[in-house]
LUMZARO-419889 format. One record per residue (C-alpha): residue number from 1; residue in one letter; x, y, z. Coordinates in steps of 0.1 Angstrom, whole numbers. Example, Ala and Ser with C-alpha at 12.3 -4.5 7.8 and 13.67 -1.06 7.14 Angstrom:
BEGIN
+-----+---+-------+-------+-------+
:   k : r :    px :    py :    pz :
+-----+---+-------+-------+-------+
:   1 : A :   123 :   -45 :    78 :
:   2 : S :   137 :   -11 :    71 :
+-----+---+-------+-------+-------+
# end
This chain:
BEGIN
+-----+---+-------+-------+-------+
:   k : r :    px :    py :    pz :
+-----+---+-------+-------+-------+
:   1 : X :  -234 :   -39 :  -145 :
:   2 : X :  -241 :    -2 :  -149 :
:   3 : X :  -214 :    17 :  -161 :
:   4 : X :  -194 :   -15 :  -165 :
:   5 : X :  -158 :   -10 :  -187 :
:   6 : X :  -150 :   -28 :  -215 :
:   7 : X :  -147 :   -67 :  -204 :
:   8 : X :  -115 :   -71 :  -224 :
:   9 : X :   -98 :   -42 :  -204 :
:  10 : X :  -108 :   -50 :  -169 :
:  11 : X :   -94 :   -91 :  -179 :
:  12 : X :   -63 :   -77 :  -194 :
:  13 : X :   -59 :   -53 :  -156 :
:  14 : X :   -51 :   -87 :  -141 :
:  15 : X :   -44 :  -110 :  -168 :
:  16 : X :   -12 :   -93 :  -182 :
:  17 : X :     8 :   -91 :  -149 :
:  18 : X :    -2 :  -124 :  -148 :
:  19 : X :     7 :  -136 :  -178 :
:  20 : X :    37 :  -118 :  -185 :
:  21 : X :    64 :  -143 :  -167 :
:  22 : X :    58 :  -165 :  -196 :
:  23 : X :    81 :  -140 :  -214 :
:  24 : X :   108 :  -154 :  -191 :
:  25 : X :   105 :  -192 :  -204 :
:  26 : X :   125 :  -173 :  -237 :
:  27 : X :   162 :  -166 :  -227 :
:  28 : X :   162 :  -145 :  -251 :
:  29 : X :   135 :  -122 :  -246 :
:  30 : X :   153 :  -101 :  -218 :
:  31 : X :   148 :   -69 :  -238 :
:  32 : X :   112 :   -77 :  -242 :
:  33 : X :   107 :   -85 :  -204 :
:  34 : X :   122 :   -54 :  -194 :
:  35 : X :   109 :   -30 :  -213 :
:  36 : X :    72 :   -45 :  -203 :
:  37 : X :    80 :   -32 :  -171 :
:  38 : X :    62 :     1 :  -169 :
:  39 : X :    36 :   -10 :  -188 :
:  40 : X :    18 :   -38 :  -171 :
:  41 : X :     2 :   -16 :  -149 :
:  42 : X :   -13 :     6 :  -176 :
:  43 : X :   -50 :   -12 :  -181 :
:  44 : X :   -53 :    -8 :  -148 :
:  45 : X :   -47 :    28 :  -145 :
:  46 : X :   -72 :    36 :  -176 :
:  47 : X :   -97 :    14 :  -161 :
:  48 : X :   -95 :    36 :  -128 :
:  49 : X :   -98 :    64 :  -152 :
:  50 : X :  -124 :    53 :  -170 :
:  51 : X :  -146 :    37 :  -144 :
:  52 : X :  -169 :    71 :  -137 :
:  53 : X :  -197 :    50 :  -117 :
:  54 : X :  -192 :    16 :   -98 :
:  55 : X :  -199 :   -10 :  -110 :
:  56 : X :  -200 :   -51 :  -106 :
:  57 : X :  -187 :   -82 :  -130 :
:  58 : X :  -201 :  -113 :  -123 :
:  59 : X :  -178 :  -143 :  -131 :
:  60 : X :  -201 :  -177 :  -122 :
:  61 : X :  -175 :  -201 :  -138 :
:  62 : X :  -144 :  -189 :  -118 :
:  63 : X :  -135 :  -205 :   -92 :
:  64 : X :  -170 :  -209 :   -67 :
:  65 : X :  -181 :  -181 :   -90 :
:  66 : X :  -164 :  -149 :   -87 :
:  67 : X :  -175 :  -110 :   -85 :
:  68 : X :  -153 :   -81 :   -92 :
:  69 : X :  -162 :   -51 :   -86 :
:  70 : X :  -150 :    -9 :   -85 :
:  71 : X :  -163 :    11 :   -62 :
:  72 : X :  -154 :    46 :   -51 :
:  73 : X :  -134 :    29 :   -23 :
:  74 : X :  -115 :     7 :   -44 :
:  75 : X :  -108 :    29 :   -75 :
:  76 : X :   -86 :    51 :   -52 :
:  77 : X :   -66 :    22 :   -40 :
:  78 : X :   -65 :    12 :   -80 :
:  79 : X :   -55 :    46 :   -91 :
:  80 : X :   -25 :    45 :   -62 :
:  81 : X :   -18 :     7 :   -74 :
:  82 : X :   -15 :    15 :  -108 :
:  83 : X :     4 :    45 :  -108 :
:  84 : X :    33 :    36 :   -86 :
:  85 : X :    41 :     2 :  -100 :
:  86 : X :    39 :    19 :  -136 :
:  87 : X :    66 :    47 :  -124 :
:  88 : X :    85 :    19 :  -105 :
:  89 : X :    84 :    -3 :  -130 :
:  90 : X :   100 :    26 :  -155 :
:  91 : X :   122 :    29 :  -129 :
:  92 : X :   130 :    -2 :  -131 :
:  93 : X :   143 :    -8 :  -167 :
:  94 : X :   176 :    15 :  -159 :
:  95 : X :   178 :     1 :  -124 :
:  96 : X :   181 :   -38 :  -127 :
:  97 : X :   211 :   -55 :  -143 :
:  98 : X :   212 :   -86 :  -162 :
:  99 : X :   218 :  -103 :  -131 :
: 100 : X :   190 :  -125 :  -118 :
: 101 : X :   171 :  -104 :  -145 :
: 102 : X :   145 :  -129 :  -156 :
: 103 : X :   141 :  -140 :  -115 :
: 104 : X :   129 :  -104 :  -110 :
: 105 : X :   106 :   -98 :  -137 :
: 106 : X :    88 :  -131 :  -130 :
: 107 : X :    83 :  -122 :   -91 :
: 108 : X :    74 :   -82 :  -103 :
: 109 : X :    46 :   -94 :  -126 :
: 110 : X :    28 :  -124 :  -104 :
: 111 : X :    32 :  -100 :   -75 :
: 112 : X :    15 :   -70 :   -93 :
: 113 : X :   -12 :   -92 :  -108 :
: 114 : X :   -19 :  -102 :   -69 :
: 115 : X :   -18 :   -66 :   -61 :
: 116 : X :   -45 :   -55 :   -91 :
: 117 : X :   -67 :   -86 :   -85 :
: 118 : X :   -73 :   -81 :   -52 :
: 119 : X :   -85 :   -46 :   -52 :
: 120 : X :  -107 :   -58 :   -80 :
: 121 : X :  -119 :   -84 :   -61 :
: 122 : X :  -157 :   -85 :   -43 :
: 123 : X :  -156 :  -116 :   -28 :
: 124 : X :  -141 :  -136 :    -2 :
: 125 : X :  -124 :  -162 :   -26 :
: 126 : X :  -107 :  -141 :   -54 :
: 127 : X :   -95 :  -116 :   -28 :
: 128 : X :   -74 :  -143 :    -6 :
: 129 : X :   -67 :  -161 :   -39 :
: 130 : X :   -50 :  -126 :   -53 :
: 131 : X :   -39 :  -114 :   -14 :
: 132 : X :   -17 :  -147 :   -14 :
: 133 : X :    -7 :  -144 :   -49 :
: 134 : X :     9 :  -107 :   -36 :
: 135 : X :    23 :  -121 :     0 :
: 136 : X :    43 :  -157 :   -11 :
: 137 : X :    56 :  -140 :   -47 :
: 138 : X :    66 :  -109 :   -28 :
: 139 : X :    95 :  -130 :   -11 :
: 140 : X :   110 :  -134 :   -43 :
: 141 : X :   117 :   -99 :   -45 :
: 142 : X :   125 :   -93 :   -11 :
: 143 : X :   152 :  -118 :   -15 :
: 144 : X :   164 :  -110 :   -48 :
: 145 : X :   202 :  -103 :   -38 :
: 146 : X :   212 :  -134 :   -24 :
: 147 : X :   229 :  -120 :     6 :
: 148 : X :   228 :  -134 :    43 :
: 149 : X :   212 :  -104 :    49 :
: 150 : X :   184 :  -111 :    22 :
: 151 : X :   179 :  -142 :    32 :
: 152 : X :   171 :  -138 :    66 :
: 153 : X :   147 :  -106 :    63 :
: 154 : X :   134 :  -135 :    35 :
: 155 : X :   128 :  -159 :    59 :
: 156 : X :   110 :  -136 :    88 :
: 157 : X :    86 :  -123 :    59 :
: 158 : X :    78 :  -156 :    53 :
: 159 : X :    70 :  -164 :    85 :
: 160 : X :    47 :  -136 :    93 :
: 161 : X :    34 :  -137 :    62 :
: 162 : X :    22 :  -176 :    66 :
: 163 : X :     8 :  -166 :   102 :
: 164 : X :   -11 :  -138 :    88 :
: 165 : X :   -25 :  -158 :    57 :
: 166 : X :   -35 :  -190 :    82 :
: 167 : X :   -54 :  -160 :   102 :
: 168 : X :   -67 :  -147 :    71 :
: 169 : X :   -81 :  -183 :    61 :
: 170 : X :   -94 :  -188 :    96 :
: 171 : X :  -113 :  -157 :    98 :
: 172 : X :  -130 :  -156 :    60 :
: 173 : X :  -140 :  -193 :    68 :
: 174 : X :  -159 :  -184 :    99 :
: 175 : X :  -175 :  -156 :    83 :
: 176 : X :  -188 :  -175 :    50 :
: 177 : X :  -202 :  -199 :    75 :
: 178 : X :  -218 :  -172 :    99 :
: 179 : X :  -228 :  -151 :    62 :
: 180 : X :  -239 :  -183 :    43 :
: 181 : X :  -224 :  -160 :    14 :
: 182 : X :  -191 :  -150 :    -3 :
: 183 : X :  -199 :  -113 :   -10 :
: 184 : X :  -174 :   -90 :     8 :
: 185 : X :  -202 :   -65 :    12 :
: 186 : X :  -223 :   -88 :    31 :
: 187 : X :  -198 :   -92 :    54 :
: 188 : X :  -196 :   -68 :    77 :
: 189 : X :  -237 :   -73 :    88 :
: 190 : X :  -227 :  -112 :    88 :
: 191 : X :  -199 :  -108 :   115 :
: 192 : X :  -219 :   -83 :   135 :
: 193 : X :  -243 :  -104 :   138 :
: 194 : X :  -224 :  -139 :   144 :
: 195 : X :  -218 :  -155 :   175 :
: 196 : X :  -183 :  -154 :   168 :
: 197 : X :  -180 :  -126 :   158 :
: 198 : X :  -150 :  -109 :   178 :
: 199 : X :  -130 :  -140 :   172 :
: 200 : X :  -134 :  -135 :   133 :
: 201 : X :  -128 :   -94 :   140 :
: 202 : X :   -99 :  -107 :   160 :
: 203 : X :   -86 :  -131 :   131 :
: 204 : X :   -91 :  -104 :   106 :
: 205 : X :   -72 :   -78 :   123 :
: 206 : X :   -43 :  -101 :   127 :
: 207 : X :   -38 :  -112 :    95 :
: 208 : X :   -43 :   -79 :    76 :
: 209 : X :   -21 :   -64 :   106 :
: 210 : X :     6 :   -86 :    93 :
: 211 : X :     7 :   -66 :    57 :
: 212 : X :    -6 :   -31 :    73 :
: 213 : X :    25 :   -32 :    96 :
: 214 : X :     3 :   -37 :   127 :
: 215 : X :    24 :   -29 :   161 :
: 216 : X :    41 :   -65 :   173 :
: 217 : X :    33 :   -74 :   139 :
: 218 : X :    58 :   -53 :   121 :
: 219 : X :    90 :   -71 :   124 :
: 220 : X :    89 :   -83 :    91 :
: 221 : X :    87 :   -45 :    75 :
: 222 : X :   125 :   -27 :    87 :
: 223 : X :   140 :   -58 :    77 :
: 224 : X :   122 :   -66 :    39 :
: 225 : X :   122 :   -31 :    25 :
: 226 : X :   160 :   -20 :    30 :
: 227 : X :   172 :   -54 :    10 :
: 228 : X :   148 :   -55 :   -15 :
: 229 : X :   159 :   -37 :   -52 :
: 230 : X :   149 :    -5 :   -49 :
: 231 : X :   117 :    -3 :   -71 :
: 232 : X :   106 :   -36 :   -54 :
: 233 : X :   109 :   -14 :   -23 :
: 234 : X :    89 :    12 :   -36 :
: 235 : X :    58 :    -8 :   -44 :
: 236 : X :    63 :   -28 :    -9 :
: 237 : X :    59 :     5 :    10 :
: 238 : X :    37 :    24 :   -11 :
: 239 : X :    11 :     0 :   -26 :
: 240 : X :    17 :   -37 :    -9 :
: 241 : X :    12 :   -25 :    27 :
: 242 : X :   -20 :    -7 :    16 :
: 243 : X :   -39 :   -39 :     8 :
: 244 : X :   -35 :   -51 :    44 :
: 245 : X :   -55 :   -16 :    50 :
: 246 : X :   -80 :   -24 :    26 :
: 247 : X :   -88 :   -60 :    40 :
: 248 : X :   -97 :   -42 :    66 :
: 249 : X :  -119 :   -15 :    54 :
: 250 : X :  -138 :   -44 :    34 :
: 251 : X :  -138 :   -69 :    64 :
: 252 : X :  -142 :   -56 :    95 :
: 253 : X :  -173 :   -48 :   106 :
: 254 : X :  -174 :   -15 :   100 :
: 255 : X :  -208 :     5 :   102 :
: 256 : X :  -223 :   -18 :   132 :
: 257 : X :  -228 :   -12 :   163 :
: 258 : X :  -213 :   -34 :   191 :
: 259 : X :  -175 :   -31 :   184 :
: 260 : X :  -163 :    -4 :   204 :
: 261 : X :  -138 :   -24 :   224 :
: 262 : X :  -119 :   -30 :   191 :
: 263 : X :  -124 :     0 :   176 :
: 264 : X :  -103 :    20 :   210 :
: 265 : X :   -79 :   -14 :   203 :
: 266 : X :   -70 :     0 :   167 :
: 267 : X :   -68 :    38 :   183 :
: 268 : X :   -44 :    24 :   211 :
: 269 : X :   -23 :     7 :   181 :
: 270 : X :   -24 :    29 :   156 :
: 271 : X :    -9 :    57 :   181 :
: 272 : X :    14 :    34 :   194 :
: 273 : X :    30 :    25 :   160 :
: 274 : X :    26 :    60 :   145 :
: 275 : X :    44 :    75 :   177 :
: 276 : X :    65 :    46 :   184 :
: 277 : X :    81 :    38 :   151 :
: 278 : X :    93 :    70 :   155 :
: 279 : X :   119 :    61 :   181 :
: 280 : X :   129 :    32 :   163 :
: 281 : X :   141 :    50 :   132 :
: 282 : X :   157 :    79 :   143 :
: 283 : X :   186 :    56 :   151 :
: 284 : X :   186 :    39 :   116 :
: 285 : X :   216 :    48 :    98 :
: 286 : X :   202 :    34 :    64 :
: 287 : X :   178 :    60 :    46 :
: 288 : X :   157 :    29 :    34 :
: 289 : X :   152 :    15 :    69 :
: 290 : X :   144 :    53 :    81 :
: 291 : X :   118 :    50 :    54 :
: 292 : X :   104 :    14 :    65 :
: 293 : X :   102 :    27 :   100 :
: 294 : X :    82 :    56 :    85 :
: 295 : X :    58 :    33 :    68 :
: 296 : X :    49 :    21 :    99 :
: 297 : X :    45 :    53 :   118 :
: 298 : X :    26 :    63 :    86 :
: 299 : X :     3 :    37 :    88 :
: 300 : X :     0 :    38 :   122 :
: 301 : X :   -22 :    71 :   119 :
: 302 : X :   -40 :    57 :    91 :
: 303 : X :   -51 :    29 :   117 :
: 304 : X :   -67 :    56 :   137 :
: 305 : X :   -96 :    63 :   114 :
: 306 : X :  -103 :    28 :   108 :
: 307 : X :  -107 :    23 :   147 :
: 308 : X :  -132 :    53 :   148 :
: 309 : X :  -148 :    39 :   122 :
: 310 : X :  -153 :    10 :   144 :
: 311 : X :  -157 :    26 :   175 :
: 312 : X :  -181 :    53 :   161 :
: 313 : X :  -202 :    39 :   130 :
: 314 : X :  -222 :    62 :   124 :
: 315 : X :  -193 :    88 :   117 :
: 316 : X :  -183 :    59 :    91 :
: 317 : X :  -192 :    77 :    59 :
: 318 : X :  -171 :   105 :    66 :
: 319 : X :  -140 :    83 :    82 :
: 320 : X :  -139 :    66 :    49 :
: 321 : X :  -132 :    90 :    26 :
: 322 : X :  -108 :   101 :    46 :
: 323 : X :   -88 :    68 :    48 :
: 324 : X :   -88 :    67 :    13 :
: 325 : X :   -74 :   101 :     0 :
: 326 : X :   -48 :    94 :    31 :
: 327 : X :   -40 :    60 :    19 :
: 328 : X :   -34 :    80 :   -20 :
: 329 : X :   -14 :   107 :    -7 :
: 330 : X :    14 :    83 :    16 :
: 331 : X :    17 :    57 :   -10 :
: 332 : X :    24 :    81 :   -39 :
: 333 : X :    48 :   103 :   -16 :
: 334 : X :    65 :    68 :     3 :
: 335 : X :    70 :    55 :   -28 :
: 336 : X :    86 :    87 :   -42 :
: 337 : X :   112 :    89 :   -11 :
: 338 : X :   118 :    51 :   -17 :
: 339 : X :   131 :    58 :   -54 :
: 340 : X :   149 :    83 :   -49 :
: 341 : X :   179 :    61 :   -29 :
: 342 : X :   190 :    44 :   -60 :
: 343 : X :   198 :    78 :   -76 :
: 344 : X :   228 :    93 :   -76 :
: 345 : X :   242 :   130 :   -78 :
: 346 : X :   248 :   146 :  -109 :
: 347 : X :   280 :   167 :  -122 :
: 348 : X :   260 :   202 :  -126 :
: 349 : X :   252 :   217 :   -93 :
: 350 : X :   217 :   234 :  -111 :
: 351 : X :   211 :   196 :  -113 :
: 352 : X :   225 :   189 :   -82 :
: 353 : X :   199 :   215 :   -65 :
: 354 : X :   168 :   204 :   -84 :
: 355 : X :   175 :   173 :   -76 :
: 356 : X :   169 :   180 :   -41 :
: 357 : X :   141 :   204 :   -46 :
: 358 : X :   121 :   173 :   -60 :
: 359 : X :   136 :   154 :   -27 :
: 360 : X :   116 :   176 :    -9 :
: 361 : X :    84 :   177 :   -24 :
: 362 : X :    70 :   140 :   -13 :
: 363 : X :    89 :   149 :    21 :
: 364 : X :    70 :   177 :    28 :
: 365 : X :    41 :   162 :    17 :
: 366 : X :    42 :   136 :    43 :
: 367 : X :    47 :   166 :    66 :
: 368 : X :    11 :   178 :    58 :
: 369 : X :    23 :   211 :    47 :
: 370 : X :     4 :   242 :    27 :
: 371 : X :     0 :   235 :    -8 :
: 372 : X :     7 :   195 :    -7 :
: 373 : X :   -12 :   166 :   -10 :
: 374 : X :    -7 :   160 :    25 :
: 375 : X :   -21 :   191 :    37 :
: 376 : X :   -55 :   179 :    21 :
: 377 : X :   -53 :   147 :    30 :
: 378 : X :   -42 :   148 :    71 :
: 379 : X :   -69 :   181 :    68 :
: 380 : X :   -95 :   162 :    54 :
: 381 : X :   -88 :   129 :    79 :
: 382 : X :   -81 :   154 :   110 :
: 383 : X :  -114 :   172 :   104 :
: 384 : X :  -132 :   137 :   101 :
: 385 : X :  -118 :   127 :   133 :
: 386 : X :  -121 :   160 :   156 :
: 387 : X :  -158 :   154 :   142 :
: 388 : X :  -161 :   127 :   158 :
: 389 : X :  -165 :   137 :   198 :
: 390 : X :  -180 :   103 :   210 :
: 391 : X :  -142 :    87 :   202 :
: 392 : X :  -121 :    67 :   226 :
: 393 : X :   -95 :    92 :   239 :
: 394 : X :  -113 :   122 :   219 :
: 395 : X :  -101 :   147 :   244 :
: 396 : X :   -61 :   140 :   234 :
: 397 : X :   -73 :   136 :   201 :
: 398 : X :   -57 :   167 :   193 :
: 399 : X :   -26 :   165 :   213 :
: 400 : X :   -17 :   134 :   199 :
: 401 : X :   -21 :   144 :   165 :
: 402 : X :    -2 :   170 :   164 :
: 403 : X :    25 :   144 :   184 :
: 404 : X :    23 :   121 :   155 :
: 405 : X :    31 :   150 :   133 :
: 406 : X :    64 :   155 :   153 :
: 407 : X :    64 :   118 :   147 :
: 408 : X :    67 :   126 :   109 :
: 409 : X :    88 :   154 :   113 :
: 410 : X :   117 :   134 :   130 :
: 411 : X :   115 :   107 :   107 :
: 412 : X :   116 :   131 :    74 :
: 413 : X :   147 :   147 :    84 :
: 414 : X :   165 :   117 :    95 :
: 415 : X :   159 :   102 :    63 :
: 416 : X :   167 :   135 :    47 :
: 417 : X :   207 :   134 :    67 :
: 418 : X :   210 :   100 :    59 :
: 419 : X :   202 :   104 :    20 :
: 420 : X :   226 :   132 :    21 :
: 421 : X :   251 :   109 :    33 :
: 422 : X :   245 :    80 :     7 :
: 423 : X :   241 :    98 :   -27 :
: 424 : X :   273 :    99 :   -44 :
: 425 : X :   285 :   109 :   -80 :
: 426 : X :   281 :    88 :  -108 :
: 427 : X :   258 :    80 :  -137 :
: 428 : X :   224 :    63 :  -140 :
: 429 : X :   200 :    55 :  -172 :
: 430 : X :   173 :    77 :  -182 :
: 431 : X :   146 :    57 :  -171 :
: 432 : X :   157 :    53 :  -141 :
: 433 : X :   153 :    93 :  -135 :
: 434 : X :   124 :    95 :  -156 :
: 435 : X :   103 :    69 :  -131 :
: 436 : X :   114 :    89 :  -104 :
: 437 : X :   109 :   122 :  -118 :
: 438 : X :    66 :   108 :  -129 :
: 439 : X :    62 :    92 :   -97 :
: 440 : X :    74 :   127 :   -82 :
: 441 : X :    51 :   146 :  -103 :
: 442 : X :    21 :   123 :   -95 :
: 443 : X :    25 :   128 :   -60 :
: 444 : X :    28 :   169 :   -65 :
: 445 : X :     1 :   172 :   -95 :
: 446 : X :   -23 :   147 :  -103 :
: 447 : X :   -32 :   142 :   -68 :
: 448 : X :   -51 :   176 :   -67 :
: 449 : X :   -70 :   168 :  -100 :
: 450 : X :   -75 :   130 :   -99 :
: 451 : X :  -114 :   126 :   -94 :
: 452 : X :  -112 :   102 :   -63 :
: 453 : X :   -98 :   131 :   -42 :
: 454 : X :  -126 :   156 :   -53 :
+-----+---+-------+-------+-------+
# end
């Protein structure tokens, strides 16, 4: 327990978001449950800030006895958790109505609480107790509307979500029987050195591939994201599809020899969806679409590392890293890009022009270039993998990099055209902006100070 927080704060991380759709069961306590918003997220954040050294909470009497843990790895996927559903959650309060109000809020905090607990989560039971906390009260906000349209995206994330949790299940079963053990860190050397091994591998891929937007196991994405409220969107694309990612990176055997074959599978995919994807929203007409096609061409190169990590373990401790501060900068920057579709144009052209200055800021980040967060981050994960000469297709390595870029590129300005097209004049509350504006900022700024990214 070296270097452990304050009990009471790492409890109250999870518990509050948990907790807090009791405030619904009191009609009149609407004013209470939105302004909560923004703040549920904010134990979280100060125990990412806080948490200088990892360290381990042992929690025998919960459920077959429980460990949570924050490790360097973790604390960066904490720090992007935290922050975006805080700035979406402020940008909630002046988006949402009074209509299905209550609905909303209740769906927001059990999905956030599943999002928190399962980063915090060290072993096998708490993290698919909290991962399927996220997936089933996620469909409450994708289908928040009501429309046709809702409901049907509703009912295709539903289904790929119950095939990836049945995978999921599946796949953690074998391997508590192969580890004898619960611990996520023993994992990876249990699987390696099972018998069935590349059926687990094969299990876990799929069912985190679901939530990571996983090529031919996407289809739920472009659908869910464009009908969802516009915060809810945010966190789906930003923070939701992340945890899918780090399944993976706590799962998989990473670090042992022997799994080359799915390594150069996840280099094949990841190319495929990052280049692919591309094609697909081009045509989109809908700047939220263009954006959920991006997520997945986004993700895509984030699924390279983590098959050169497989395919290459001993460049592992350098991939990793890597992943991470990648996995900061796009969910900060998506999410960003996401918000800024509910806004609308305002009367002063100064305005008018800043507001598109701050438009482009996440955009070029996501275009890697000088002086953004994605500069460092694609530099850092680009160096890692040109470093890495032993690779499955290490000689177009470059070449399709650089193609994945144009990838970006495409996408960016699409959704660029389109957002031009759909902003009109009007009026919107000050929180609305004020969410947008922080979650800008944090994308720009805090990126290049926060300690996970040094």
């Amino acid at each position: 327990m070296n270097g452990l927080p304050p009990v009471a704060l790492i409890a109250a991380s999870v518990l509050l978001p948990l907790l807090y759709p009791l405030l619904a069961a009191r009609p009149g306590w609407r004013g209470a449950l939105r302004a909560a918003l923004p703040l549920l997220p904010l134990p979280a954040l100060v125990l990412a800030m806080l948490s200088a050294t990892p360290w381990t909470l042992e929690l025998p009497w919960l459920m077959l006895g429980s460990t949570w843990m924050l490790d360097e790895l973790r604390r960066s996927f904490l720090l992007l958790t935290a922050l975006l559903w805080s700035t979406a959650g402020l940008y909630a309060v002046g988006y949402l109505g009074s209509e299905h109000l209550r609905r909303f809020c209740v769906f927001w905090g059990l999905t956030l609480a599943g999002n928190l607990g399962l980063v915090l989560a060290g072993d096998m039971v708490s993290f698919y107790t909290f991962f399927s906390v996220m997936t089933f009260a996620a469909y409450g906000l994708v289908v928040h509307d009501g429309s046709d349209r809702a409901r049907f995206a509703g009912r295709v994330y539903l289904v790929m979500a119950l095939l990836g949790e049945m995978a999921l299940l599946a796949g953690f079963l074998l391997a508590a029987q192969a580890v004898d053990t619960l611990l996520l860190a023993d994992l990876a050397a249990g699987i390696g050195a099972s018998d069935d091994g590349h059926l687990i591998t094969a299990l876990l891929i799929a069912g985190f591939g679901v939530k990571a937007g996983l090529p031919l196991l996407h289809f739920w994405l472009p659908l869910a994201h464009p009908v969802a409220p516009t915060p809810a969107s945010a966190v789906l694309s930003g923070a939701m599809i992340k945890a899918g990612l780090l399944g993976w990176l706590l799962a998989l055997p990473i670090g042992e020899a022997g799994w080359g074959p799915w390594g150069q599978f996840l280099i094949v995919m990841g190319f495929v969806g990052s280049l692919g994807a591309a094609l697909f929203g081009m045509l989109q007409r809908d700047p939220k679409t263009v954006l959920a096609w991006s997520s997945i061409s986004q993700m895509g190169l984030i699924v390279v590392p983590v098959g050169a990590a497989l395919a290459a373990p001993g460049h592992a401790p350098v991939l990793l890293p890597a992943i991470a501060l990648f996995a900061l900068h796009h969910g900060l920057a998506k999410g960003c890009l996401f918000l800024a579709v509910g806004l609308v144009l305002p009367a002063s052209r100064i305005l008018r022009v800043l507001l598109w200055l701050l438009v482009a800021l996440p955009a070029l980040s996501l275009l890697g270039l000088p002086f953004t967060s994605g500069a460092l981050a694609k530099g850092v994960m680009k160096k890692a993998l040109l470093a890495t000469p032993d690779l499955p297709l290490a000689e177009h390595m470059p070449l399709l990099l650089q193609a994945a870029t144009l990838a970006t590129l495409v996408l960016v300005v699409r959704y660029g055209w389109m957002l031009w097209l759909k902003l009109e004049p009007g009026g919107a509350a000050a929180c609305r902006w004020w969410g947008w504006i922080l979650a800008t900022l944090c994308s720009a700024v805090l990126f290049w100070w926060l300690p996970v990214v040094r």
